[in-house]
C-alpha positions in Angstrom: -1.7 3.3 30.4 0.2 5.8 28.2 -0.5 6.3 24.5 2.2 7.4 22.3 1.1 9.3 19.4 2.9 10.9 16.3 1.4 14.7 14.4 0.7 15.0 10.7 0.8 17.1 8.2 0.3 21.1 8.9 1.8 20.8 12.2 5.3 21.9 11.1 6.5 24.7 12.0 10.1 27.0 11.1 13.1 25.7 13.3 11.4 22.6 14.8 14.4 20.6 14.7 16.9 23.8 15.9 16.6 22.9 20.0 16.9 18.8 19.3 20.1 19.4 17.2 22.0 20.0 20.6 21.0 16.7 21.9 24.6 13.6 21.2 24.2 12.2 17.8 20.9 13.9 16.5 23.1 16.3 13.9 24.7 12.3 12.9 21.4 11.0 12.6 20.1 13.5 10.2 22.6 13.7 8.0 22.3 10.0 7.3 19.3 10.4 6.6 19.7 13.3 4.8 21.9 11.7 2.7 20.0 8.3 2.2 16.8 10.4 0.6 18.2 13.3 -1.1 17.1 16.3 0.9 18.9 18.6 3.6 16.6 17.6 6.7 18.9 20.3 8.9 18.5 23.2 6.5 14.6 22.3 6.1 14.1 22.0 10.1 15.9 24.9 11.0 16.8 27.8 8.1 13.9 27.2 5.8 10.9 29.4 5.9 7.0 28.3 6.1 6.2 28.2 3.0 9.2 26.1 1.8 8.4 23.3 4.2 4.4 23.7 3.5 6.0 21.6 0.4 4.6 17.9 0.7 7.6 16.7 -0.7 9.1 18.2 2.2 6.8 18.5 5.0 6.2 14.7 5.1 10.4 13.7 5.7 10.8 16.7 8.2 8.1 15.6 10.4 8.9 12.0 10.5 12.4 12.7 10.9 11.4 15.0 13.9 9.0 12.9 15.4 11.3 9.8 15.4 14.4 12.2 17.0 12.1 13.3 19.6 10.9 10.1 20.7 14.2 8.4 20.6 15.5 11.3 23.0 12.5 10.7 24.9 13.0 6.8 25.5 16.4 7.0 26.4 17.2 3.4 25.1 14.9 1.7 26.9 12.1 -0.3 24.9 9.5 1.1 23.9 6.9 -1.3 25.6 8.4 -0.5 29.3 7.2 3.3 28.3 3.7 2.7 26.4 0.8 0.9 26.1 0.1 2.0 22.3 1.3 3.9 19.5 -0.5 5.5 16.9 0.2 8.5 13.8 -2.1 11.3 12.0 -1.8 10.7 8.6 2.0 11.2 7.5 2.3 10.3 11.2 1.7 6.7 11.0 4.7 6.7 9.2 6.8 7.5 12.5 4.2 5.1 14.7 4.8 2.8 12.6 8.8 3.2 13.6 8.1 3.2 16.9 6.5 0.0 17.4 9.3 -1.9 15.0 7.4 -2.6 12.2 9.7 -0.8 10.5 13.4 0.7 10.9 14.2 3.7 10.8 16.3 4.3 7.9 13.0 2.6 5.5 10.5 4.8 7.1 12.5 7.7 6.3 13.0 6.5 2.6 9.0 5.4 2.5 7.9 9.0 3.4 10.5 10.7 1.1 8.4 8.5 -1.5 4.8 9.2 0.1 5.7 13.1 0.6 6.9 13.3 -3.4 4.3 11.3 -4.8 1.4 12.8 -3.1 2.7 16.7 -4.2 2.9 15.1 -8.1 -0.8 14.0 -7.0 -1.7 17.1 -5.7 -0.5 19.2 -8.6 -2.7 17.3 -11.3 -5.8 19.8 -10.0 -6.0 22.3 -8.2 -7.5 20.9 -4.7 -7.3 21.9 -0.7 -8.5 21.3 2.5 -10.9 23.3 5.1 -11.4 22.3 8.7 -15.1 22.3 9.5 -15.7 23.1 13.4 -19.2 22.6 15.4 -22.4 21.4 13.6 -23.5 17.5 14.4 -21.1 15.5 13.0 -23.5 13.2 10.7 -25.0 16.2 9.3 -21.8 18.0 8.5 -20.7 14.4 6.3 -23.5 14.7 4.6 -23.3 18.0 3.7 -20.0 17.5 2.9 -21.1 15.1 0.8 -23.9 17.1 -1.0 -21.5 19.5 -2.6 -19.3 17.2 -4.0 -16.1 17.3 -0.6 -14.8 14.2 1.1 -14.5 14.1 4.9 -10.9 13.2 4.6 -10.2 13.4 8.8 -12.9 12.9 11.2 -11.0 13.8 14.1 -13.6 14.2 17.3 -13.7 16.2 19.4 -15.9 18.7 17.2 -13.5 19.1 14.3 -13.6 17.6 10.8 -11.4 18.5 7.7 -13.4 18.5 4.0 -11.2 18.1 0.8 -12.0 18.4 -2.2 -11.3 21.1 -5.3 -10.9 24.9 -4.8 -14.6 25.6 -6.4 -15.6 22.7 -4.2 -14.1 24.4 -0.9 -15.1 27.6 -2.2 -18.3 26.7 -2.3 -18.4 25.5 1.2 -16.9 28.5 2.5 -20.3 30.1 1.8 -22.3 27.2 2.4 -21.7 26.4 5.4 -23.2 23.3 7.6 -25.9 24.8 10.3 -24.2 25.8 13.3 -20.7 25.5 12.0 -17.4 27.4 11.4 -15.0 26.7 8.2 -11.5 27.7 8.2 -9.2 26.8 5.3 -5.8 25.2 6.0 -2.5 25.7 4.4 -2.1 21.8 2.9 -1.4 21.9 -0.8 -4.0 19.2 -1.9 -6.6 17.2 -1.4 -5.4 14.5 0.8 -7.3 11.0 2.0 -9.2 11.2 -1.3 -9.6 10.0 -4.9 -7.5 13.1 -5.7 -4.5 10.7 -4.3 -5.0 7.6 -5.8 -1.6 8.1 -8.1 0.1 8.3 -5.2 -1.6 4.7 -3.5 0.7 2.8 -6.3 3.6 4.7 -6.1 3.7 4.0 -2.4 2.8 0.2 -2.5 5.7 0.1 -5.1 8.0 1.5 -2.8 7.4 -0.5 0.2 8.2 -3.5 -1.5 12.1 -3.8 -0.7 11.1 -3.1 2.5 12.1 -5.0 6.4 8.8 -5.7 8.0 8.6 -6.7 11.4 5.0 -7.2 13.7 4.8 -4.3 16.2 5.8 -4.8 19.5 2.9 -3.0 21.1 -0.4 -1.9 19.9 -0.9 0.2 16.5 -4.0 1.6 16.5 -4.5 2.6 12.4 -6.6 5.3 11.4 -8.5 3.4 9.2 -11.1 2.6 11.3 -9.7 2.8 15.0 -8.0 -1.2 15.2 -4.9 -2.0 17.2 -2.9 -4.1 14.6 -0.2 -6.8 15.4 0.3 -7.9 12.0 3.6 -5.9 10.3 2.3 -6.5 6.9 -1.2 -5.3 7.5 0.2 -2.2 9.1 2.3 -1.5 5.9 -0.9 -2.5 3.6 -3.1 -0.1 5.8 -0.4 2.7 5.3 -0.2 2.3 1.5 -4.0 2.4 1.3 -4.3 5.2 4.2 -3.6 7.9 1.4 -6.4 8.2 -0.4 -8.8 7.0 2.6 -10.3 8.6 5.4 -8.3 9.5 8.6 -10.5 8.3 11.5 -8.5 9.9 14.6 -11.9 9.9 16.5 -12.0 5.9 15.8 -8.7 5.8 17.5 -9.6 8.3 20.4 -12.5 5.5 20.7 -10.1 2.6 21.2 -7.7 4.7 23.1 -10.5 5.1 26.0 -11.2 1.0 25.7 -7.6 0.1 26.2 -7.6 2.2 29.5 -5.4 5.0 28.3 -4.5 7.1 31.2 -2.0 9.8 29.3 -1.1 10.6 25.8 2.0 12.0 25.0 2.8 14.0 21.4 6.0 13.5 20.3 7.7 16.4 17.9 6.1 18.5 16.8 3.4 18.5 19.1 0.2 20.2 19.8 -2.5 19.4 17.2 -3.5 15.8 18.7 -2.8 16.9 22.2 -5.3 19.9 21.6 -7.8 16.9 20.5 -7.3 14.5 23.4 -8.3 17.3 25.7 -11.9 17.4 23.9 -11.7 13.8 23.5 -10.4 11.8 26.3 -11.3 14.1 29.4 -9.3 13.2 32.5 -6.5 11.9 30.5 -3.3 13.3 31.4 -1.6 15.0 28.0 1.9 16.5 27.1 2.8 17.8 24.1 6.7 17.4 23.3 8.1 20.6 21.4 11.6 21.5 21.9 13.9 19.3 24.9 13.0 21.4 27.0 9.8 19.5 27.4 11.4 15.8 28.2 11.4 15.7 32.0 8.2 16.9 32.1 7.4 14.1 29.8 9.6 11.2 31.3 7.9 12.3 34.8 4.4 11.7 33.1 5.4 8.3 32.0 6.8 7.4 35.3 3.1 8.2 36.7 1.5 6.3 34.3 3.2 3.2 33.7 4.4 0.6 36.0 7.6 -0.4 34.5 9.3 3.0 33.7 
């Protein structure tokens, strides 16, 4: 069984949608979108420099709008249940999952995350707040330490790796107090996100959704919220409003990947960060992360190995 699984935040990267705008009807589809929220996804995904699309407000649209390009190309019209047996986002990444699996179209996910990506940087911008990725130490005793000085474990990811958020002085302080047997390395993300910090942000989103087409999902959505596969539409969308200022629990969803059987997990655009994960995680699991084109027939050859009705 192949899971199907969508990057957040931090993984974009200068020019990630340069290669897929050679690819029939990709430029088309970006500039309706483009046009439908108000920002110039081509410029943004292929002249713009890092630290323009560290923005939230921008950072949030490009990747969703990448992700869902990438696994459009990489479906090639067929449905996406003959291809996977799941689907599942990090973070701003649930957004695009959430596409994937119908709950909703594409045009409303792009509009939702233009709306997540704005309201969390207003959030953000209220104090001034980051993230650090803590890596080793025993994972309870890391929480807890967290914990002690005041930081919210805002992703537990597995496989060794969880991110703390909180304010600068708070991170600052970690930086030299560090859990026992464990590295901290600070990430460029401007603000505390899966906190308190982003509770603004929770209403602004739950306003937004409002006007929008939900469907069930046609396959499995496994939420970070704790690790469940949904097959409710409206619980998907409730669990994405509340998502934002909660906990991301990808090693709850690594967990329910390894019950369902998953055999491979592919990463659609732009990929690496979850792939890296699954190879701590979910050892002897096939993995393939999808980058530029370039990367699809090794992907579509992966799905034909692990699925019986590709």
């Amino acid at each position: 069984m192949l899971v199907l699984v969508a990057p957040g935040q931090g993984a974009q990267k200068p020019g990630l949608l340069t290669p897929w705008l050679e690819l029939p009807g990709v430029a088309e589809r970006l500039a309706e979108w483009s046009a439908a929220i108000g920002m110039d996804l081509v410029h943004y995904g292929t002249e713009a420099g890092a630290d323009e699309i560290r923005d939230t407000a921008v950072a949030q649209p490009l990747l969703v709008a990448a992700s869902l390009v990438s696994t459009d190309a990489l479906l090639e019209g067929r449905d996406v249940t003959a291809v996977a047996g799941a689907v599942a986002g990090h973070s701003v990444g649930e957004l695009a999952a959430a596409a994937t699996a119908g709950v909703l179209s594409p045009a409303d996910t792009m509009t939702l995350v233009r709306a997540r990506g704005r309201a969390m940087a207003e959030a953000a911008a209220v104090t001034d707040t980051g993230m650090s990725a803590v890596v080793g130490g025993e994972p309870e005793a890391v929480v807890a330490h967290l914990e002690k000085l005041g930081l919210t474990a805002a992703n537990i990811n597995g496989g060794g790796q969880i991110v703390a958020a909180g304010t600068a002085e708070q991170l600052g302080t970690l930086a030299e107090d560090k859990p026992d047997k464990a590295r901290v390395i600070p990430l460029k993300v401007a603000g505390a996100f899966h906190t308190h910090h982003m509770a603004p942000a929770v209403d602004a989103l739950a306003a937004a959704v409002e006007g929008a087409q939900v469907n069930d999902p046609v396959l499995p959505y496994v939420s970070n919220l704790d690790g469940a596969a949904v097959d409710d539409g409206r619980q998907v969308v409730q669990r994405l409003v509340n998502q934002i200022s909660a906990s991301v629990r990808w090693d709850l969803c690594t967990e329910t990947f390894q019950k369902m059987g998953a055999t491979a997990l592919i990463e659609v655009c732009p990929g690496g960060t979850l792939t890296g994960l699954a190879k701590r995680g979910l050892p002897g699991v096939s993995t393939l992360a999808l980058k530029t084109p370039d990367d699809l027939d090794a992907a579509r050859e992966l799905i034909a190995e692990h699925t019986q009705t590709a």
